[in-house]
C-alpha positions in Angstrom: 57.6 35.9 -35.3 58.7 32.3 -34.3 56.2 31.7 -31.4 53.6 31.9 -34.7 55.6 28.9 -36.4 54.5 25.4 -37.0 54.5 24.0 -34.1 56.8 21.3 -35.9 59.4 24.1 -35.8 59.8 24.9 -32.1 59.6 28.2 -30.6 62.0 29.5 -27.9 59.6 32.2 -25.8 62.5 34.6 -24.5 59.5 36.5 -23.2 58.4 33.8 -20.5 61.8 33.4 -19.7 62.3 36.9 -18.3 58.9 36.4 -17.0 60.4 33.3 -15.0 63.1 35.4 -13.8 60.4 38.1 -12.6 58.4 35.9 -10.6 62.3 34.0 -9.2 63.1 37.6 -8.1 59.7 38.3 -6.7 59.5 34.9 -4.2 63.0 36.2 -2.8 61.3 39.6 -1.7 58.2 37.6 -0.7 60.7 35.5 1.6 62.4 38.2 2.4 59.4 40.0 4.3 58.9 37.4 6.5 59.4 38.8 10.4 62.1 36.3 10.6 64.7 37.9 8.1 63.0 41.4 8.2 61.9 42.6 11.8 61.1 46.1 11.2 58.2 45.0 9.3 58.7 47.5 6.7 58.4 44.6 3.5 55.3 43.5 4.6 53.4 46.8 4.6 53.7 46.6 0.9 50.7 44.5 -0.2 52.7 43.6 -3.7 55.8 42.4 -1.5 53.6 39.7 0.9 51.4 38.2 -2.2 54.6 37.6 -3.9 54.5 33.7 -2.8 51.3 33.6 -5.6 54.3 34.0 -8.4 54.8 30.5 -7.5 51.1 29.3 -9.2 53.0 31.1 -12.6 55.8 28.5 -12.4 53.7 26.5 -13.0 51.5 27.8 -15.7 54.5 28.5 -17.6 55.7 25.1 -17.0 52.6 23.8 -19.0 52.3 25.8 -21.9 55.6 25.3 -22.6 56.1 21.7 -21.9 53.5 21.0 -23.4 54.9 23.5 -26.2 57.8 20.9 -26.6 56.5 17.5 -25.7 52.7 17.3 -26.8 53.7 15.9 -29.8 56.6 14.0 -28.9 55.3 11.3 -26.9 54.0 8.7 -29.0 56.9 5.7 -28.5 58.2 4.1 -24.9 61.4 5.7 -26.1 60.3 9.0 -26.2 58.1 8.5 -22.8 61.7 7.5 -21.3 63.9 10.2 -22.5 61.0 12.6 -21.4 61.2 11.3 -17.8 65.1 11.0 -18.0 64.6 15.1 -19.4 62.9 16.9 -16.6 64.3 14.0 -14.0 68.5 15.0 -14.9 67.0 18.9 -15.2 65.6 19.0 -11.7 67.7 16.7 -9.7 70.9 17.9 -9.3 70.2 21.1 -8.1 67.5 19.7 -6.1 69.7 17.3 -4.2 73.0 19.6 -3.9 70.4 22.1 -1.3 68.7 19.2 -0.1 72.2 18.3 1.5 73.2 21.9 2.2 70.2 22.1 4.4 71.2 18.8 5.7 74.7 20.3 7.1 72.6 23.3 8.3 70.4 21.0 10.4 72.8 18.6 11.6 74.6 21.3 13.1 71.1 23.1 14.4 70.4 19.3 16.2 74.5 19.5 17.6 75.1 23.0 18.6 71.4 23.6 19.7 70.7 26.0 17.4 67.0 25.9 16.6 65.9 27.4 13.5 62.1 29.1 12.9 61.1 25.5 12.9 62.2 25.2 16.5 63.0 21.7 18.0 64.8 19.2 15.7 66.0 15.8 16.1 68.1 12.8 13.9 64.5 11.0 12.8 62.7 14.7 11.3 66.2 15.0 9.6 65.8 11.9 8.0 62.4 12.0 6.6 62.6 15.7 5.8 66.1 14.6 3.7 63.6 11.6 2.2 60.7 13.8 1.6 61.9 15.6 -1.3 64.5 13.4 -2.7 61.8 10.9 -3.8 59.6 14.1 -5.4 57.0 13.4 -2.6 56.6 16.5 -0.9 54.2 18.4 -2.3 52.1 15.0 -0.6 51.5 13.9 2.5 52.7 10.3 1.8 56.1 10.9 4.5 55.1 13.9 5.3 52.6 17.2 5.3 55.7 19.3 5.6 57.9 21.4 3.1 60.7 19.4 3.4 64.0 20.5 3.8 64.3 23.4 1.8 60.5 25.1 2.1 60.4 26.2 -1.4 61.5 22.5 -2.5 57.8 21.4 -2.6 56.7 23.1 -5.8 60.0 20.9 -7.3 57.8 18.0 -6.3 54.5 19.4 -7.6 56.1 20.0 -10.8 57.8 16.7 -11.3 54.1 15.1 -10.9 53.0 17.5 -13.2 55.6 16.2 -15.7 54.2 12.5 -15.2 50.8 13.1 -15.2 50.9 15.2 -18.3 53.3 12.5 -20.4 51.4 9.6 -19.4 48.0 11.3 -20.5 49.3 12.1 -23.6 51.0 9.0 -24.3 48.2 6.8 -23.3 45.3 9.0 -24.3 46.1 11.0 -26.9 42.8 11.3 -28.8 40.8 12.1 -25.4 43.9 14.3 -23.8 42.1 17.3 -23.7 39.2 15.9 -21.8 41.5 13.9 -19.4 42.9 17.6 -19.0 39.4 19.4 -18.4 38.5 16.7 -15.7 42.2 17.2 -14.2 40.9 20.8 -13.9 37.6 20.6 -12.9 39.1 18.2 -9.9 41.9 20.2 -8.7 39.7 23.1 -8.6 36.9 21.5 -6.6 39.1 20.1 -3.7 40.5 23.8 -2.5 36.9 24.7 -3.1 35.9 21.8 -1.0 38.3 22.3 1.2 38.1 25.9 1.7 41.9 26.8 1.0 44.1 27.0 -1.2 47.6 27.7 -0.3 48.5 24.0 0.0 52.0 23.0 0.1 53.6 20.1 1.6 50.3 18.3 1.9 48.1 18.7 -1.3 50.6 21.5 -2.8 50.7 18.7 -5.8 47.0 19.9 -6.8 47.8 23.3 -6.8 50.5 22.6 -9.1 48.6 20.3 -11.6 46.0 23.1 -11.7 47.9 25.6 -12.9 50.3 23.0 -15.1 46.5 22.1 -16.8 46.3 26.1 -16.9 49.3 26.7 -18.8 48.4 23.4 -21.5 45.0 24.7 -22.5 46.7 28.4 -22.7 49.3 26.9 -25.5 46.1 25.1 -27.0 44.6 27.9 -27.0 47.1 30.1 -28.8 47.6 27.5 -31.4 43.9 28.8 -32.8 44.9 32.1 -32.5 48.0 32.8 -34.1 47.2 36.1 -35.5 45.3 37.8 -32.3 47.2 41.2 -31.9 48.3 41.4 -28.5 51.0 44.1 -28.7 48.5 46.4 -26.2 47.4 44.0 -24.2 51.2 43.7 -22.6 50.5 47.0 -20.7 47.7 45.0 -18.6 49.9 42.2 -17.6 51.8 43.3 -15.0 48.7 45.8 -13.8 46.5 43.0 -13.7 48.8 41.2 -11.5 49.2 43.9 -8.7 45.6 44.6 -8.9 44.9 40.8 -8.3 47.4 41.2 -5.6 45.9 44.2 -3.8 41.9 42.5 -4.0 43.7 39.3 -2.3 44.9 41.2 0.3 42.1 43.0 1.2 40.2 39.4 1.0 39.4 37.5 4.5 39.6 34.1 2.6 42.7 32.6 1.0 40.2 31.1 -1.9 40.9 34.5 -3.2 43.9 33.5 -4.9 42.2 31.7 -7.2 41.4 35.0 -9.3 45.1 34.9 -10.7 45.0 31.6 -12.1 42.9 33.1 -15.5 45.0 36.5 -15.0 48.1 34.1 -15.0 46.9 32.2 -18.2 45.9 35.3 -19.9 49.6 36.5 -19.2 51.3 33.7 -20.3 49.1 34.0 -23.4 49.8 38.0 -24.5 53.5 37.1 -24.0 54.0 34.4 -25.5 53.7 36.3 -29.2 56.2 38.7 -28.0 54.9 41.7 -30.0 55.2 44.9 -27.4 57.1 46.8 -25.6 56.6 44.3 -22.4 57.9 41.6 -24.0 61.1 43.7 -25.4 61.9 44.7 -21.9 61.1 40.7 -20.8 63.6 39.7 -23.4 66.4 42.2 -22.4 70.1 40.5 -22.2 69.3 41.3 -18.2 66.1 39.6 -18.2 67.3 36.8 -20.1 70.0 36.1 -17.4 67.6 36.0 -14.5 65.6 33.8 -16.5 68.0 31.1 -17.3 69.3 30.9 -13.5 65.6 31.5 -12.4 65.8 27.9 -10.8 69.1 28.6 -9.2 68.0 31.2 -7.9 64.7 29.9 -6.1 66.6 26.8 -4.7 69.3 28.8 -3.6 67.5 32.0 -1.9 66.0 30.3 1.3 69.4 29.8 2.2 71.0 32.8 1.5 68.2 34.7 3.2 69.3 32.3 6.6 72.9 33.2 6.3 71.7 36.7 6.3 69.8 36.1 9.4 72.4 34.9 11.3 75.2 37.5 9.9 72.6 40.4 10.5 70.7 39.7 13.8 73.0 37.2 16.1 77.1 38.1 14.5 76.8 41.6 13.9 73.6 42.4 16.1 72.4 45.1 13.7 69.9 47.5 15.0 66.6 46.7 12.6 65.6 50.1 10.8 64.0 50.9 7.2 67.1 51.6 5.5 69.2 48.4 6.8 66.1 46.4 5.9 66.9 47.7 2.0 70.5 47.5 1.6 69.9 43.6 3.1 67.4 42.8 0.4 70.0 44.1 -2.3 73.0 42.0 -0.3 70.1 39.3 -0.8 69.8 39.5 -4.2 73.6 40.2 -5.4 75.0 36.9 -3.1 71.6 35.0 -4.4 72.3 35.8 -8.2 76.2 34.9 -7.7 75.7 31.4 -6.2 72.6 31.1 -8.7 74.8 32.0 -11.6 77.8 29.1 -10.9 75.2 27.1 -10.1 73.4 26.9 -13.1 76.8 26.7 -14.8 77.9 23.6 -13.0 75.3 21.8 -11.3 72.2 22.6 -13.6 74.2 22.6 -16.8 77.2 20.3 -16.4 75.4 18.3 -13.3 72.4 18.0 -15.2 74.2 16.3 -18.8 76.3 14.3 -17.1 73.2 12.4 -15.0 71.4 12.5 -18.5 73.8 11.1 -20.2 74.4 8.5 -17.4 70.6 7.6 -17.5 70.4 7.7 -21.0 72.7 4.6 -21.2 71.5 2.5 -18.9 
């Protein structure tokens, strides 16, 4: 199988990437079941449908193992530190910043016409540092802000891009100790929510949350470098049951701390798939998987908007009458006008957007 090559000879996991497009798919119907877009309340009976925001934490386990995958080894001279950083930098920022200034337009006119969104009142100086926030990667911090930012799901962008740093500049500056450096990164981002007594952090401390789950998904590819020949063919059945079983003891939980069951399930997941030897993985790796997968960013920058423009079609132009059925046919019109906008953008803003600024920073 290639994921058991030399790590010299790198692997592409197709698995993980229809894994990435699972867990894209699964924060739209998590946004989706919010009150706001779905009155009747029927989505957020469904105790799989309102734990769907913890697909998030995956993002960024499978960020680590497979950076980590592709760069651990790589990182040695300032020239490969730089084209790292100009790397994830030109792959997240286009995208990032073409929302960013859609939800711009979409406030501007909220603060004009008076239209007040779920955040309610809005004015010119909250525009500007909620623009700022997430344009300098900051917030998934409470440096500007303790806010989402413009764009609510653009925090985890900014968790993972300080995931990216801390990870290159530990394994460029301490490459014999790295995988202590990593285990205290751990043992410290797991103490604070433990400290703090939550978890669910976003634009305030959401940047720990993602560097313990990044951590996560390193030690899971170090892990499966030692264990190249474990069979885990059977052990793809659990994955997914794991998961919703995680999902339904969170529910039933009266602290959010909970959620910190799924960060071993989550490893363990990443793990099993990544040899791609079952059934699970076959399905995972499907040409229809594969496509959500490669647009998977697309389509989590993308959704929160087209989930407002549903809104405001569905509740204040056509004044639909809320009932079970409507609230199903909406989350398919969801996910058809989300995967057509996600799938020209990835062609021209992630793909074409994203070279061009690379090659731009590349020759400066």
């Amino acid at each position: 199988m290639k994921s058991d090559a030399n790590p010299s000879q790198k692997a592409h996991f197709k698995a993980l990437d229809g894994m990435r497009g699972v867990a894209a798919l699964m924060v739209v119907v998590f946004h989706y079941s919010l009150t706001l877009f779905e009155p009747t309340g029927w989505f957020q009976q469904n105790f799989i449908f309102i734990s769907s925001y913890a697909f998030v934490d995956l993002f960024f386990v499978l960020s680590g193992f497979v950076i980590t995958h592709n760069y651990q080894e790589k990182l040695a001279h300032p020239s490969q530190l730089k084209t790292f950083f100009i790397k994830r930098f030109a792959r997240l920022y286009p995208l990032l910043f073409v929302t960013i200034m859609v939800y711009v337009a979409m406030k501007s006119y909220g603060i004009l016409s008076g239209f007040q969104f779920d955040d309610g009142a809005y004015d010119w100086t909250m525009l500007f540092w909620e623009t700022l926030d997430p344009l300098l990667f900051l917030n998934s911090t409470f440096l500007i802000l303790d806010t989402e930012g413009l764009n609510p799901v653009s925090w985890s962008i900014s968790a993972e891009m300080i995931a990216y740093t801390c990870f290159a500049l530990v394994i460029y500056f301490a490459r014999k100790n790295r995988n202590l450096i990593f285990v205290l990164l751990f043992v410290s981002c797991l103490v604070f929510p433990l400290y703090r007594e939550k978890y669910l952090f976003t634009g305030d401390f959401g940047f720990i949350r993602g560097l313990l789950n990044f951590s996560v998904g390193y030690f899971v590819y170090q892990w499966k470098m030692v264990s190249k020949k474990f069979n885990t063919s059977w052990h793809e059945w659990l994955v997914f049951p794991l998961i919703i079983g995680c999902f339904y003891v969170i529910q039933r939980s009266s602290t959010e701390l909970m959620n910190l069951i799924l960060i071993p399930v989550f490893g363990w997941s990443v793990y099993v798939l990544s040899f791609e030897k079952g059934w699970v993985s076959m399905g995972l790796k499907s040409r229809v998987m594969q496509f959500f997968g490669q647009i998977s960013y697309s389509i989590y920058l993308w959704h929160f908007i087209v989930l407002w423009g549903f809104y405001i079609l569905s509740w204040q132009i056509l004044q639909v009458t809320p009932s079970k059925g409507y609230a199903i046919v909406g989350l398919c019109f969801v996910f058809v006008i989300t995967s057509l906008i996600a799938h020209f953008s990835y062609q021209w803003i992630e793909k074409k957007g994203g070279s061009i600024l690379k090659n731009k920073l590349i020759q400066l």
